[in-house]
VONU-850399 format. One record per residue (C-alpha): residue in one letter; x, z, y. Coordinates in steps of 0.001 Angstrom, whole numbers, plus 524288, in hexadecimal, padded with zeros to 5 digits. Each point is the difference from the previous one (the first is absolute). Layout:
# residues N
AXZY ...
This chain:
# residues 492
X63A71E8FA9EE528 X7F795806BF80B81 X807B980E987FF58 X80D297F4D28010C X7FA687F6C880BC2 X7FB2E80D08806EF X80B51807987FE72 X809FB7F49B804F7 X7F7AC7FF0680C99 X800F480EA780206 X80FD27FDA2800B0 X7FC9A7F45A8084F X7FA3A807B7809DF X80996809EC801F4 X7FBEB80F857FAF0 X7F47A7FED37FA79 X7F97980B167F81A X7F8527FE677F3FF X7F2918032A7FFC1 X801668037F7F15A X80B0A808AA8034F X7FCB18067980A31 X7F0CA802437FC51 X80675805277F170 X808A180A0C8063C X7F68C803D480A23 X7F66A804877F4FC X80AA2805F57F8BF X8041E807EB80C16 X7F098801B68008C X80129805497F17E X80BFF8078480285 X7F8B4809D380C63 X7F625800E37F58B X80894806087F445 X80699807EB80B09 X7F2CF8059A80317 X7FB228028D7F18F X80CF4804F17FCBD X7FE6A80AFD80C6B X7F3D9804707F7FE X804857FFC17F3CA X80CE88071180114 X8009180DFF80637 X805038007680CA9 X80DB480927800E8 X80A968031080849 X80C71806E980239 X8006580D1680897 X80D1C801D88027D X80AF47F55880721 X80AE97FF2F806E3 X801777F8C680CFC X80A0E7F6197FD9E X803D37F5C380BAB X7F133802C5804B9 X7FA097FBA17F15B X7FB8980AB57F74A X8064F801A77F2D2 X7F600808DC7F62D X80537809627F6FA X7FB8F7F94A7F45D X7FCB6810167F9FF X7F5D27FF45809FA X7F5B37F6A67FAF2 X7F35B8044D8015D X7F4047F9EF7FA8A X7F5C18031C80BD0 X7F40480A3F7FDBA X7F4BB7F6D680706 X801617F21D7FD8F X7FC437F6F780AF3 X802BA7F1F67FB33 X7FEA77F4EE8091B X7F3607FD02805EC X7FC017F3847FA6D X7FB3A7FAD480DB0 X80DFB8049F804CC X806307F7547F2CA X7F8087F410805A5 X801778010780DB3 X80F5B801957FBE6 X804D17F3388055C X7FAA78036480C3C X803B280F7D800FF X80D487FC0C7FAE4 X801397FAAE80D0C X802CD80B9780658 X8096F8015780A23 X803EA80CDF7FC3F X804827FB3B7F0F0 X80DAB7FE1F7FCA6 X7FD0F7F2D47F97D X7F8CB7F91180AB2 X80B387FBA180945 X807367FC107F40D X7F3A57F8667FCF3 X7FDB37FB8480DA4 X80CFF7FAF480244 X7FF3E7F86F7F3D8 X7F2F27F8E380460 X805D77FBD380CCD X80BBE7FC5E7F989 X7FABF7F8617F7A5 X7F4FF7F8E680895 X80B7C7FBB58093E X805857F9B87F46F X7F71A7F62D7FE0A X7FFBC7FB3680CAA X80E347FF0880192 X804167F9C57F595 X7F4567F60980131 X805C07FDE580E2D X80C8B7FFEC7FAFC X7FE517F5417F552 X7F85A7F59C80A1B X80B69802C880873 X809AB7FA997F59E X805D280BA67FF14 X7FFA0802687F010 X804BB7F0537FDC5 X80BEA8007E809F0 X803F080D2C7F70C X7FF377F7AE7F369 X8068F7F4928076B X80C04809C180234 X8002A805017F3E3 X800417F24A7F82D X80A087FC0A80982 X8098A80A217FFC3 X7FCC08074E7F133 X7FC707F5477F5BB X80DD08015C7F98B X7FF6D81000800B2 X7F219802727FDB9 X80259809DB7F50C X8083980890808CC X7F6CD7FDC180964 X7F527806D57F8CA X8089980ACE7FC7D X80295802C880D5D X7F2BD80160802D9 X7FBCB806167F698 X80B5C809E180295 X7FAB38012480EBC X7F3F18027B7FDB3 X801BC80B597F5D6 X80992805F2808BF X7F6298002C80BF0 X7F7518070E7F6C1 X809B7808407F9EB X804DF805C880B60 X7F53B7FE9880CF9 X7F2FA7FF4C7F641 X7FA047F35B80420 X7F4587FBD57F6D3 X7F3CF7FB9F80964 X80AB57F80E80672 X802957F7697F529 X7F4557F8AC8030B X8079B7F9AC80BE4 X80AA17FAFE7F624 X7F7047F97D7F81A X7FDE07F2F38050B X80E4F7FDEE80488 X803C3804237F14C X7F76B7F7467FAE4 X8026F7F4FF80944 X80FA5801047FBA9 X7FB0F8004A7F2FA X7F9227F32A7FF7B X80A717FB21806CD X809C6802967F66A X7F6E87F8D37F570 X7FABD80BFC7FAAA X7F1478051980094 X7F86180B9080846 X80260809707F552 X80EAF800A480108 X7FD578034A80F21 X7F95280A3F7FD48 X809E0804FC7F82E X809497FFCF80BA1 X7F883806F280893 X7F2C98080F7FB06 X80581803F57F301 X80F0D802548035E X7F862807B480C95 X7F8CA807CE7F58B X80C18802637F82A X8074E8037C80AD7 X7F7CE80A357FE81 X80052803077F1B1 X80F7A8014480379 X7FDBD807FC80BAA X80D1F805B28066E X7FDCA8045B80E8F X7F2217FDB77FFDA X7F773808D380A0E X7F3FD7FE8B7FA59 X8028D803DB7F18F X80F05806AD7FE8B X800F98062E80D36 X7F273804C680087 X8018A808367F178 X80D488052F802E0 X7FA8C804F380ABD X7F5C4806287F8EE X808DF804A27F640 X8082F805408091B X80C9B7F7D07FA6B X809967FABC80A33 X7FB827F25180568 X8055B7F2E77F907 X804CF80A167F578 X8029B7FAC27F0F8 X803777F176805E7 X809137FE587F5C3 X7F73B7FCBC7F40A X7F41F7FB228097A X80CE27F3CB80369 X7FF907FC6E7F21E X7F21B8005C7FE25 X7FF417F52A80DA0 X8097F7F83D7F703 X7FA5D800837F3D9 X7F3C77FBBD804D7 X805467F63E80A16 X806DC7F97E7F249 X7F27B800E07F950 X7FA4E7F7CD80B2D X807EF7F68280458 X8044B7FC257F07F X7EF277FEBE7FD61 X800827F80B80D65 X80B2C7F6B57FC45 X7FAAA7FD6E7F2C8 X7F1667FD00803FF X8062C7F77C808CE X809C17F83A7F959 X7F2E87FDBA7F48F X7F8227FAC5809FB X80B4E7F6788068F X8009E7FAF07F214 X7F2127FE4D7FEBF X7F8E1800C080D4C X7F0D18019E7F6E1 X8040680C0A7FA00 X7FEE68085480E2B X7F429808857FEEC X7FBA87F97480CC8 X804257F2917FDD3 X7F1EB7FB068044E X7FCF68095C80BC4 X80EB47FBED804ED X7FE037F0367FEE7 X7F8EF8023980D79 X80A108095C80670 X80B6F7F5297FA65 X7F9157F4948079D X7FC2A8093F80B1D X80EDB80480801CB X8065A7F29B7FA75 X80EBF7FE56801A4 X7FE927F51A80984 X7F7E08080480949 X809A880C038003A X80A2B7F653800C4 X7F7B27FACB80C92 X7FDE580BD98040E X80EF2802EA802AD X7FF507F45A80BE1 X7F59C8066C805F3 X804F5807C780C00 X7F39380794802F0 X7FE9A8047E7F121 X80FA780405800A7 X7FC5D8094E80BB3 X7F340804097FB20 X8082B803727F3DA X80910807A8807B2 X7F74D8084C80654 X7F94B805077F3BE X80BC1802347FA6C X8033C807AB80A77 X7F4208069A80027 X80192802B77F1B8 X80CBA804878005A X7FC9C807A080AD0 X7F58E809527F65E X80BAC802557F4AE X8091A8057A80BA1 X7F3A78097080338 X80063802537F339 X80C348043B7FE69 X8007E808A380CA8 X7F3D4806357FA2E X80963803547F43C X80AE9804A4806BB X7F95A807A0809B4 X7F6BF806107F4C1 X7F46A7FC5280605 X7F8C17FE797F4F2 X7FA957F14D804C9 X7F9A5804B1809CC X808AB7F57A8099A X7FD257F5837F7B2 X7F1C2801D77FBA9 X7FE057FF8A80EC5 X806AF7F5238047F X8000C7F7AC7F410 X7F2777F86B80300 X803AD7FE3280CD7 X80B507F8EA7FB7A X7F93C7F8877F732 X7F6897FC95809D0 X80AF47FD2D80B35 X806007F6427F3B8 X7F2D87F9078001C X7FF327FDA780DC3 X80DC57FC7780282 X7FEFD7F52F7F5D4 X7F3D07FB67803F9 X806537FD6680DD6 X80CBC7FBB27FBC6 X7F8597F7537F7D7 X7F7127FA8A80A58 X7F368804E77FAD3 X7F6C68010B807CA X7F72E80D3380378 X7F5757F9D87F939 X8057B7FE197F492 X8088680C007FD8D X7F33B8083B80310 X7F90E7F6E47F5F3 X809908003E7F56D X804A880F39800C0 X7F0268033C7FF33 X7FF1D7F7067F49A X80D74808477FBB7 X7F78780D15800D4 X7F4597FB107FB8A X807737FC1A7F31B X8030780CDF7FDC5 X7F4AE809A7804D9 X7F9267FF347F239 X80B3A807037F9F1 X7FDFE80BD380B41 X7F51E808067F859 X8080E800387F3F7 X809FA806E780873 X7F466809D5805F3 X7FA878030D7F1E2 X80E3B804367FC4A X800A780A3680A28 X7F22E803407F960 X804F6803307F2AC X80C538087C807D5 X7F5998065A8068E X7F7CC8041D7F4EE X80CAC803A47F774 X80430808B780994 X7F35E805458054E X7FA7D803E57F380 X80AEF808BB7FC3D X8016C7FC277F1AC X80F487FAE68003F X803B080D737FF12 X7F85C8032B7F41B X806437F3EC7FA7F X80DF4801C780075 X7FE4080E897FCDC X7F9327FAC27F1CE X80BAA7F7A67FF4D X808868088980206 X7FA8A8091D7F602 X7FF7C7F3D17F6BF X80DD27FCC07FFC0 X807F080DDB80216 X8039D7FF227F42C X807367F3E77FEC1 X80D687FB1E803ED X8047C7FB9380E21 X801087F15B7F93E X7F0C9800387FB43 X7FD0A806B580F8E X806CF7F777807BB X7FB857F4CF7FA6A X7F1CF8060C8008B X8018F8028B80EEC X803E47F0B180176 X7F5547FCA47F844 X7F5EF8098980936 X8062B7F93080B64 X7FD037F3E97FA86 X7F22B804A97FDF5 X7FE3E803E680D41 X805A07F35D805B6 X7F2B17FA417FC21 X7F85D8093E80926 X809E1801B8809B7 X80A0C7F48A802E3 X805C9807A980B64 X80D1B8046E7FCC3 X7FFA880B2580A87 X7F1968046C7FF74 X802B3800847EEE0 X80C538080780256 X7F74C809AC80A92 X7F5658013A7F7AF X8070C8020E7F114 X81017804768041E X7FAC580DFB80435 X7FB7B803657F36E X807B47F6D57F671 X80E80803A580530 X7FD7E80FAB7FD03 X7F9257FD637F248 X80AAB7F5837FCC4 X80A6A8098380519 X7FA6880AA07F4FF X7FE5D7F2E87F51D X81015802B280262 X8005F7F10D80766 X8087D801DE80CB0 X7F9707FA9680CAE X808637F2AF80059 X7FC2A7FEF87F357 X7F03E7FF17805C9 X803CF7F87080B9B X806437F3B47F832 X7F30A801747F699 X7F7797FFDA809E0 X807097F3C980828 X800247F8797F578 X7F17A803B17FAD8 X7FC257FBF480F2C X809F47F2867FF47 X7FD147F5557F8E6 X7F20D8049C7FDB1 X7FC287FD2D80DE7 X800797F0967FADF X7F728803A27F2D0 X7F4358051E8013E X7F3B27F8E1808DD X7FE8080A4B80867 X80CEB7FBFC80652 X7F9097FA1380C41 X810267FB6D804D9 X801067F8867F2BF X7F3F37F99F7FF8C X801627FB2E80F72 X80C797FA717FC09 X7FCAF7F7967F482 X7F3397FDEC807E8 X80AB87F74080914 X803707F7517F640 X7F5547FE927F817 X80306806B77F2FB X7F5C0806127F8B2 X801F980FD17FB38 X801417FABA7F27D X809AC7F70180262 X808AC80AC780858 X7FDCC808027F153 X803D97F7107F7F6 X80BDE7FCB580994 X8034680D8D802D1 X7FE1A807897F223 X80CA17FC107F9DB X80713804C880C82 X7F76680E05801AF X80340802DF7EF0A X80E157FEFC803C8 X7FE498087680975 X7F8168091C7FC02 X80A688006D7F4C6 X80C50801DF809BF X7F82080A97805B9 X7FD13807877F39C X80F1C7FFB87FB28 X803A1802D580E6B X7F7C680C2980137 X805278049A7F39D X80E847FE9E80484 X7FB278088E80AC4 X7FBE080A947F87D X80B297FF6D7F708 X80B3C8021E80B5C X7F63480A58806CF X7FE6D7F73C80A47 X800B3807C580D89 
């Protein structure tokens, strides 16, 4: 009865971390630098001699491998002084990581602005107003929009700002926190899996493979619908079962707070308010404001670098504008956006002891060694056993490294010439590795994104498992027949 009282006055507060949580992934990630380290002395250092400069990343000639005559592994001070070394300027992970914090810290004061403002029950007021007779289609749609932004632009941090409103419309539908999750942070992460245009994982390894860019869209089309279907049907049916019977939602008791928090009667208030209406508006404006950046980013090829910029100042501007649309005063938007950020700061050294265990991986020059045993392990078998062994490596390494980009700069140079001589064309690898980098981002603890998110609404990790493992079988599944098909019509 405790875990139950505490963790329905977590929701009632707004994002609020727990302890457990983030104290039990913190000593894993503590555990993880660790292993890294041991495993730097324990397997021989190697690299490749010969590459080829492709699009300014080096591909190795995977004939090249050598294992090297003086072994220096890590420096143990160097493994535990990682989190702070790994903050070096001159690394290719720490903007990525950077931008992330900041992100993120902006976050939780917005949205804790945002929601004394009256922002998040106006949003539910429209919604049971104007969708209570679609709400299916509504979900689809959302679901659909979500995945695409994904898909094509390679939004993932950003999914964080779409919880809350997802959620909110959610509840407001009569459903539970779970199902808005499923709108935004999982279809998000599948949008992923089902990657089409997507900078950060396709356009960054057909570059290194030297294929034409958004090459091969046909099959990577069906694979968005396939696992759009796969969603939204595992969406629809948790959600009918829990309209039927409101006690069998994994978070029935952490959401009794959020339903009398967000009642019906104070959305439907909400809606006569005139200052909420144009705090509303200017959020939303604000918000939209960040998915048009994102989409210039896209079609200008700019890798995020426009958006990544400008999207916590957005966020930020959102905040503000509400607050005075709203008639907060200073005092209290500077009092409830630090309570916002001070929500959240426990979750920050998680993210600084995952740019550890990148820096340790990559610093004690052991990944090489690795693939090349692999390699020599499975040469002998069929492009079905290898490409499913290369998704399963990439599913491996999402536990170290949940960066999409940093995996594919760190593993793509090697794996795309050794899978090229396993006889597995270079499409073939990209699809393996999107979907090995998808849905995964939402499974393992070390997903610092995930556990923020159901952090907001109160759900425990082994609730989101027990939620979530039906849905990640099925997909895992769809992936495995799907990379097959590839490898059957020589996917190129």
């Amino acid at each position: 009865m405790k875990n139950k009282h505490k963790e329905k006055q977590s929701v009632a507060a707004g994002i609020q971390l727990n302890k457990k949580t983030i104290i039990m992934i913190s000593l894993l990630a503590v555990l993880l630098v660790i292993a890294a380290g041991v495993l730097s002395h324990v397997i021989p250092q190697g690299m490749y001699t010969e590459s080829t400069l492709v699009d300014e990343v080096e591909i190795y000639n995977p004939d090249s491998y050598v294992q090297l005559e003086t072994q220096n592994p890590l420096a143990w001070w160097k493994i535990l002084l990682s989190p702070v070394l790994a903050l070096n300027p001159a690394n290719d992970y720490f903007l990525t990581g950077i931008i992330i914090v900041v992100f993120v810290v902006i976050i939780g004061g917005t949205f804790l602005v945002v929601d004394e403002c009256g922002v998040l029950k106006y949003i539910m007021g429209i919604v049971v107003k104007n969708f209570s007779s679609k709400k299916y289609l509504l979900l689809a749609l959302i679901v659909f929009i979500c995945m695409l932004l994904s898909s094509t632009a390679g939004i993932l941090e950003e999914s964080i700002t779409l919880v809350p409103i997802a959620v909110a419309i959610s509840l407001a539908l009569g459903w539970d926190s779970l199902v808005g999750l499923g709108m935004s942070l999982i279809a998000i992460a599948f949008g992923f899996t089902a990657a089409t245009f997507n900078p950060f994982n396709v356009v960054t390894i057909q570059k290194m493979a030297g294929l034409e860019i958004y090459s091969g869209l046909g099959l990577r089309v069906i694979v968005f619908a396939v696992v759009y279907a796969i969603l939204t049907a595992f969406l629809v049916l948790y959600a009918k079962r829990i309209e039927k019977d409101p006690t069998k939602s994994f978070c029935y008791e952490s959401d009794k707070s959020m339903h009398e928090k967000y009642s019906v009667e104070l959305c439907k208030d909400a809606l006569n308010n005139k200052k909420i209406a144009k705090a509303t508006k200017a959020f939303g404006i604000c918000l939209s404001s960040v998915f048009i950046l994102i989409a210039l980013d896209f079609m200008l090829d700019m890798g995020g670098t426009i958006s990544s910029a400008a999207m916590p100042v957005m966020f930020a501007l959102g905040a503000i504008l509400a607050a005075v649309f709203s008639g907060m005063s200073k005092k209290e938007f500077f009092t409830n956006f630090g309570k916002g950020i001070k929500t959240i700061l426990p979750i920050l050294p998680f993210f600084v002891l995952i740019l550890a265990i990148i820096y340790v991986l990559s610093e004690g020059q052991i990944l090489p060694t690795i693939l090349y045993n692999i390699y020599g392990a499975i040469e002998s078998l069929n492009p079905y056993v290898c490409i499913i062994i290369v998704f399963l490596i990439i599913m491996a390494l999402e536990f170290f490294i949940g960066s999409g980009s940093i995996k594919a700069l760190l593993t793509m140079p090697i794996i795309l010439p050794l899978a090229n001589m396993l006889g597995l064309t270079s499409q073939s690898v990209i699809l393996a590795f999107c979907m090995g980098d998808g849905f995964t981002n939402l499974l393992y603890p070390t997903s610092g994104i995930m556990i923020i998110a159901i952090g907001m609404v109160g759900v425990s990790y082994k609730k989101w498992l027990k939620f979530t493992a039906p849905l990640f079988i099925a997909e895992f599944a769809a992936s495995v027949i799907l990379m097959i098909l590839a490898v059957a019509i020589n996917y190129s």
